[in-house]
N, C-alpha and C positions, 0 to 999 in steps of 0.2 A: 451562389450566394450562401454563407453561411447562418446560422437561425440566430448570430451572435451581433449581426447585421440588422435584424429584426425589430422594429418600432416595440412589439409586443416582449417580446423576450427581454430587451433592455430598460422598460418600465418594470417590470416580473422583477429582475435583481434587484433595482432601486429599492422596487415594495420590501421583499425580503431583508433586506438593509436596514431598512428603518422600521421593520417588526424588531429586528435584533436588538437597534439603540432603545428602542421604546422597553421591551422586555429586560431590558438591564436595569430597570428602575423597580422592577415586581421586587416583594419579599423573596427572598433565598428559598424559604417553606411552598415557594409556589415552581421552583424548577422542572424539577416531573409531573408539574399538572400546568394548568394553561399555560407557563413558557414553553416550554417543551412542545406545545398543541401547535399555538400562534406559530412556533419557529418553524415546527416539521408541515405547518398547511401555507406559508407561506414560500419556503424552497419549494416543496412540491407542483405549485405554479407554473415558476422558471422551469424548473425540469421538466414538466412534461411538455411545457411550450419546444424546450429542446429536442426532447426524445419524440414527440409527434413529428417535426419537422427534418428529421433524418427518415421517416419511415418513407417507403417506396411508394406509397399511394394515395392520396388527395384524401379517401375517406379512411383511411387509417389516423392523419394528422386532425382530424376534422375531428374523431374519435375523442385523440390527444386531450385538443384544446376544450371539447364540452370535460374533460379534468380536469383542467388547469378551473376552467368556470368553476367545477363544485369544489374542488382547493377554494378559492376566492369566496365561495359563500360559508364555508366550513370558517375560512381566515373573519370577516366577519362578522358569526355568532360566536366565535371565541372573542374578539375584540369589544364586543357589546359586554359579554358578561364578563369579562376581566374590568370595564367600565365601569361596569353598576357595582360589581364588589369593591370598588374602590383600590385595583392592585397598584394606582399610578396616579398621578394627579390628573383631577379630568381633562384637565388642556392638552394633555401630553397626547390624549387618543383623538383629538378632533382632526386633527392634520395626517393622520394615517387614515380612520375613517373614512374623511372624504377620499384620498388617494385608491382605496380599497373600491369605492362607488366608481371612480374614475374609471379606473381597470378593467369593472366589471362591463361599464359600458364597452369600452372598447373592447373588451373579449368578442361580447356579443357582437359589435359592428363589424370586427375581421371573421367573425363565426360565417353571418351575415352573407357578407361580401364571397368569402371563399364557395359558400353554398351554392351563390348564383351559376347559371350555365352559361360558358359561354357564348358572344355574340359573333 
């Protein structure tokens, strides 16, 4: 199975997708600061869901994904304070925010789950 097959991975690019569209709406003046943040923590996700899930060993990938989690809390406090400074209209971040919580649980729950020992 590939990691592109992945419940987690194929949420991961969604996220990153709609950081994109959402960050198309900031000031121009904000590209190399929080778009720039938001876009490079929310790829960073995807990818290391990817790049954990090619590695040879269970806690190498386990490694991975506790990055993809701090990606996803880094995506988060960027997304708050792009909020409160006003870089988009506030609707525009409620529907990523929650997707962002969504994530986070389920990071945690396949974290979770892969931790368990076998029965």
């Amino acid at each position: 199975m590939s990691y592109k097959n992945q419940f987690i991975w194929k949420r991961s690019v969604k996220l990153a997708i709609n950081c994109y569209h959402l960050t198309q709406h900031f000031p121009q003046s904000e590209l190399y600061g929080l778009t720039s943040q938001i876009r490079r923590s929310a790829v960073s996700v995807a990818a290391n869901i990817a790049e954990g899930y090619g590695r040879q060993h269970k806690t190498e990938y386990i490694q991975f994904l506790h990055i993809a989690l701090g990606s996803l809390r880094e995506l988060d406090t960027e997304l708050i304070i792009a909020k409160e400074v006003s870089l988009a209209d506030e609707s525009l971040f409620i529907p990523l925010m929650n997707e962002v919580e969504e994530m986070q649980s389920i990071m945690v729950s396949s974290l979770n789950k892969i931790k368990q020992p076998k029965q």
